[in-house]
N, C-alpha and C positions, 0 to 999 in steps of 0.2 A: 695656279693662277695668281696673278698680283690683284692687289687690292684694285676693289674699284668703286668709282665717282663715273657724275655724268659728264667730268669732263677727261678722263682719261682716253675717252677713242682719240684723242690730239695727240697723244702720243705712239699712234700707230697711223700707217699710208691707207690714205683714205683714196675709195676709186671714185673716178668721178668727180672730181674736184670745179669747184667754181672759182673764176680767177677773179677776184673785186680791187678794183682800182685803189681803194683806201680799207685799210686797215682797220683805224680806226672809227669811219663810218662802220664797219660791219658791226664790232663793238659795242655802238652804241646802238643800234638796234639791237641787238640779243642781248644788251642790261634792260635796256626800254621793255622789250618781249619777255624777260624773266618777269617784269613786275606786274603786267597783268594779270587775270583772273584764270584758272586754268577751264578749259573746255569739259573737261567732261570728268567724273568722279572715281576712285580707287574703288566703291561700291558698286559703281554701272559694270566697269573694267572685270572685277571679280563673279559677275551677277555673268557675263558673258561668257568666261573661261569656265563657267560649271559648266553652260548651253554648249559648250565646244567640248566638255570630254565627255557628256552624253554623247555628241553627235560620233566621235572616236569609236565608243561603243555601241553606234546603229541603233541609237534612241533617239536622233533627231538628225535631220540635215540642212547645211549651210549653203545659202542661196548667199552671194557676194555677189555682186553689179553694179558697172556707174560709167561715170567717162573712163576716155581713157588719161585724160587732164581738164580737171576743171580748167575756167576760166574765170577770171572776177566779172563779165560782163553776162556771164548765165548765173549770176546769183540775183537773180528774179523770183516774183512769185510763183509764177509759167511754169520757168522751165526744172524751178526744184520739185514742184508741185508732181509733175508731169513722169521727174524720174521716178518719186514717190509710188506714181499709180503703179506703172510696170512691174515695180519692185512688187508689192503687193499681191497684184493680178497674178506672177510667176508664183509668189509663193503658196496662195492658193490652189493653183492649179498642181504644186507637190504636195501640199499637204491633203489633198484630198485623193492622189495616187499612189503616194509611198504610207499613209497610213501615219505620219509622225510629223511633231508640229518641228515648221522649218523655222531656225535662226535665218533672220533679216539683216545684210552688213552692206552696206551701204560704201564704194568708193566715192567719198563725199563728204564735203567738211576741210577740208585740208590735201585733195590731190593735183596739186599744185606745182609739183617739180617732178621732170620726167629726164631718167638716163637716155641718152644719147649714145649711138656707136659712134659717131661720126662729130668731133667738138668743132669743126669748122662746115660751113656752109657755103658752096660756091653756085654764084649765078650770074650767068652774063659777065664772067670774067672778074666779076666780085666775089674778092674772100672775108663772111664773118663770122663772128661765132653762134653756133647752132644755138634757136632756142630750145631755149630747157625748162619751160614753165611760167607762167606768170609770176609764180615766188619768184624767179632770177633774172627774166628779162622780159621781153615783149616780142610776140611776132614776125612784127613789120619789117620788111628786109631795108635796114637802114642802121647808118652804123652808132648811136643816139637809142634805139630803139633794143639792139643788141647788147648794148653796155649792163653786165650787171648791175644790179641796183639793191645796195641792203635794204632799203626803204619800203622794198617791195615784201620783206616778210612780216611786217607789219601791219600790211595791205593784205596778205594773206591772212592774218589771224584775224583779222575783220571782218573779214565776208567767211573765214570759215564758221566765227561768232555767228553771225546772221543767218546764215543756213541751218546752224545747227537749231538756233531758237527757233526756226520759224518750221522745222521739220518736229520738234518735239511739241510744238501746240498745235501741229494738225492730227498730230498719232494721238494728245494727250486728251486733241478737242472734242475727239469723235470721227475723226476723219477714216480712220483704220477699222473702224468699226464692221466687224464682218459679218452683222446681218444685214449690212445694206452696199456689197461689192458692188453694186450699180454707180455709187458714186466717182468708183476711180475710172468708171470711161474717158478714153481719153476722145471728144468731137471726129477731130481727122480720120479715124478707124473705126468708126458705126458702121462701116461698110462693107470692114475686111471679110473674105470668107471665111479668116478664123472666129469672125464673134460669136455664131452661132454655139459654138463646140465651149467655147470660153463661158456664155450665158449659162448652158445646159450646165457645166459645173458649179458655177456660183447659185444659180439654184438648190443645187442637190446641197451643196454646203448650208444656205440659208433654212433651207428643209431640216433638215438632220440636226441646225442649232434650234429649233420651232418643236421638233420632235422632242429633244431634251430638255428644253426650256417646259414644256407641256407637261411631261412625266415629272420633274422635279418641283413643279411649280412656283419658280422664281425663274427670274432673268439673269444669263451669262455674263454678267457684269463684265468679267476678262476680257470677253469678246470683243468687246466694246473698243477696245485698244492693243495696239502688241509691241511686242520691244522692235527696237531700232539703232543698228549701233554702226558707228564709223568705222573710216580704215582709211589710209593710204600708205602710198611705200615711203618711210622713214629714212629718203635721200639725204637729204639738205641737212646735217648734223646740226648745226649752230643753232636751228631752229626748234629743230627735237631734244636737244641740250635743254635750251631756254624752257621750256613746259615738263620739264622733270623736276616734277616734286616729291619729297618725303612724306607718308603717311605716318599716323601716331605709331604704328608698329613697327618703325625703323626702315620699312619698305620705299623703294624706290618705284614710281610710274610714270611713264608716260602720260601726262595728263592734257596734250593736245587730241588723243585718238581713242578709241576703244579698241582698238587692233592693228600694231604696225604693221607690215612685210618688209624683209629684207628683197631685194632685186635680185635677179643670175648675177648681175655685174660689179654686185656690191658683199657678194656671199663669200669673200678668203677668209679662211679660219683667222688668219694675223689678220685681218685687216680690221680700221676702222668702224664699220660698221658691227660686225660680230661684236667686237668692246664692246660697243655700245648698247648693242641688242642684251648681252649676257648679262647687265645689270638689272634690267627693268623689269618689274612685278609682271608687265600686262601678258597676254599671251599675241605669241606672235607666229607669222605666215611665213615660209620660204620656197621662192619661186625657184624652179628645179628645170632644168633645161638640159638637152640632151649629152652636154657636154661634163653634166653630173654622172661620178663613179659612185658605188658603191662604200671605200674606204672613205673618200672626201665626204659622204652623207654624216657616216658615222660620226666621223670625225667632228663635223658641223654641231651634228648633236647632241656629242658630251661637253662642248664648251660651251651650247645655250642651253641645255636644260640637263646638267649632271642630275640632277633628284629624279628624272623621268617621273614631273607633277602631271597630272591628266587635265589634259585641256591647255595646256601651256604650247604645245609644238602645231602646226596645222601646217603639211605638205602640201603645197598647190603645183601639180607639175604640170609644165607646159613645152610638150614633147612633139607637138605635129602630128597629124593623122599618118604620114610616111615613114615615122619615127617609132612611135608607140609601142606596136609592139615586140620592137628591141630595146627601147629602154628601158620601160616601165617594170619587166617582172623581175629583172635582179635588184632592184632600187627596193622592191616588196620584200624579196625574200632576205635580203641583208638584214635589211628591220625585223623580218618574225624572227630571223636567227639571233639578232643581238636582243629580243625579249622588248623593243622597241613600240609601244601605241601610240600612234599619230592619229588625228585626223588627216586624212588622204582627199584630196579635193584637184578636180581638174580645170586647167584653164585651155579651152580649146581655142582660144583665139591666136596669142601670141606664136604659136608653131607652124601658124598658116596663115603667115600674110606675104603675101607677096606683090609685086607693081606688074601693071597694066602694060599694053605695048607702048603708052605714053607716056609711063612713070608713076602715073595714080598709083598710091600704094593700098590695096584694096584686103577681102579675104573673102571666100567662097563658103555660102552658110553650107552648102554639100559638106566639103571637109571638115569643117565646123562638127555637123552634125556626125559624122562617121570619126574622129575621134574620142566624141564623147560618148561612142556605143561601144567601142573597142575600152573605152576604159570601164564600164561598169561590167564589159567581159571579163577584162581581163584580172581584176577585181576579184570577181566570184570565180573566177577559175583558180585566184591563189587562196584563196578562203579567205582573201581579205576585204573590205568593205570602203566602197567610195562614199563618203560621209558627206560633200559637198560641190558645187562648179562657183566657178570665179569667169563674170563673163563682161566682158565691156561694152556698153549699151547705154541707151537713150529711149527717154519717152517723147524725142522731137521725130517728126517724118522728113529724118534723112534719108539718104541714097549716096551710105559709104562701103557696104555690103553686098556682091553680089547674090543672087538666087532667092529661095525662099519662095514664098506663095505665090507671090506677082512676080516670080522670075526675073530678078532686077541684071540688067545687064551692065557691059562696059558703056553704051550708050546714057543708061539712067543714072551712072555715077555722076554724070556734067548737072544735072538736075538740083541736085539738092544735098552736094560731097561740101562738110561743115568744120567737119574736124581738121587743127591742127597739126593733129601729129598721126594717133592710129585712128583704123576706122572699126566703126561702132555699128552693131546691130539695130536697126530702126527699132520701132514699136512691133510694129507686126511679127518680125522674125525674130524677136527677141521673145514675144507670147508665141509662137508656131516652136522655136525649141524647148519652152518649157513643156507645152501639151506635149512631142514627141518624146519628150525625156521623162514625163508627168506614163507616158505608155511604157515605157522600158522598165522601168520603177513599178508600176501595175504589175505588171510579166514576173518581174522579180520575186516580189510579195513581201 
């Protein structure tokens, strides 16, 4: 391997590429972005990479959930609040099924830029370039609105600032506090049929800290608060350049994230992003798609983590319920054959979405649900262990999802479909998989 810096991925072909009109505006936002504060600490980053090689070895598991791209106009009180709760409520309901306390990782804080298959955008006989995030441009089909903008990752370190402060003084304030799960209701869903089954458990949890609390004769102070750590996919170089700093130990981090992920589209052993990734202390996530071999896994894996450190690699494969179980078990057994421990963590979303007869691009929580069963089989049938799910979700009462308790149809998509890019499991189906996956996990033991 040649030496490396955080600017060396520049000398390798980066996929994905954003084309900016001026040069040197890019420049000077990524001097401007090097001098600010970094986001989050080489302490929080290390405090999570131990919680990830416990969870490797089936001491704890990784609950990941968020948009599937912020937006700077959901950095409200509302709606961080709101993702907040779900997150919470979901990890609850694993932690009191699988028996082990779950890491909290939040897409949120900086998910801001999303790969595209498609870099051009046609409509009505207009060609422009796809949006790719609020980091690099704006929605609006207009051609002003398309243009990249360096100015806009500046715009992103800002509102990722403000989410992040205002998410760690709700966990720090007492908000997370789990003798009192009643607060993360969210209004709109007092009514769902799943509340009942969700109360019953936040009960039984409240109960069991009352019974401990009782016996020991002091209060669960812990309780009282839990960790909470970031993540999004580490696209946009110049900007994940800009927030790599050195620690007193010579160590390089990422210090805009607690957890990057590389993309499928961004995973070539030369390419760009791998540089990049193979420098930085933090521990990182690789999205794994069906069109992953075997030899290419490997391969991946001794250029980001020669030392095979615990807790450093976390596989999130996102394979399709019609895929799964062809891809998944030679991608298992490479690794126990090369003596390989990952966290293994599944994204059931990304391998099933597909559009509507009018082009909605939608996904079916059925599929949803039936490859995340097939993965914790297929799991326990190689003797290996699903550690974690990575799922994209919202605590807003959308209808970008079909199925689930209220049966959402192609009809209910026109209701209340929010998302700009993928679509997102509402509140309710996003708490109805974790209860059903919260029973799989029971079963298991």
């Amino acid at each position: 391997m040649t030496a490396w810096s955080p600017e060396s991925w520049r000398t390798k072909a980066a996929a994905q590429p954003i084309a900016y009109a001026s040069d040197s505006e890019l420049a000077r936002a990524v001097t401007e972005l090097a001098a600010l504060p970094p986001l989050v600490t080489p302490q929080e980053i290390e405090h999570l990479k131990q919680q990830l090689a416990e969870a490797a070895a089936g001491r704890r598991f990784l609950l990941q959930g968020g948009d599937c791209a912020e937006q700077f106009e959901g950095c409200t009180a509302e709606v961080i609040t709101n993702k907040l709760k779900i997150l919470l409520q979901m990890s609850l309901v694993l932690v009191q099924a699988s028996r082990r306390p779950v890491i909290r990782v939040g897409r949120i804080a900086g998910q801001y830029a999303k790969p595209r298959t498609d870099t051009i955008q046609r409509r009505d006989g207009v060609e422009l370039p796809s949006y790719r995030g609020d980091i690099v441009n704006r929605p609006g089909f207009s051609a002003a609105e398309r243009e990249p903008d360096p100015r806009l990752l500046l715009r992103a370190y800002e509102r990722s600032a403000l989410t992040l402060n205002f998410i760690r003084a709700l966990v720090r304030g007492g908000f997370a506090d789990l003798h009192h799960p009643e607060n993360w209701d969210l209004d709109f869903a007092r009514h769902s049929p799943l509340a009942d089954e969700y109360h019953g458990i936040a009960r039984r949890v409240a109960g069991s800290l009352q019974f401990m609390e009782n016996i020991l004769g002091v209060r669960a102070g812990e309780m009282e608060w839990v960790d909470f750590f970031t993540s999004h996919e580490a696209l946009l170089l110049p900007y994940e350049q800009a927030q790599t700093r050195r620690d007193s130990e010579g160590r390089w981090f990422n210090l805009s994230t607690h957890f990057p992920w590389i993309g499928m589209r961004t995973a070539a052993v030369d390419g760009a992003h791998v540089e990049y990734f193979r420098g930085i202390a933090n521990p990182i996530a690789i999205k794994i798609g069906p069109t992953m071999t075997a030899p290419a896994l490997i391969e991946l894996l001794e250029a980001l983590d020669p030392a095979h450190e615990p807790g450093r690699i976390t596989l999130i494969h996102r394979l399709g319920a019609g895929r799964i179980a062809e891809c998944l078990p030679p991608l298992i057994d490479a690794l126990q054959r090369a003596g390989r421990t990952v966290l293994w963590s599944c994204d059931p979303m990304h391998g099933n979405t597909y559009a509507t007869s009018d082009g909605t691009k939608t996904r079916h929580f059925d599929d949803i649900l039936r490859e995340l069963e097939q993965s914790f089989a297929i799991h326990r049938a190689a003797g290996s262990w699903l550690g974690g799910v990575h799922i994209e979700l919202t605590g807003e009462d959308v209808t970008e999802c079909l199925g689930g308790a209220r049966n959402l149809t192609d009809a209910d998509l026109k209701r209340a479909y929010r998302t700009e890019v993928d679509p997102r499991l509402n509140y309710e189906q996003a708490l109805e998989l974790a209860l059903l996956m919260g029973r799989i996990m029971s079963a298991e033991g």
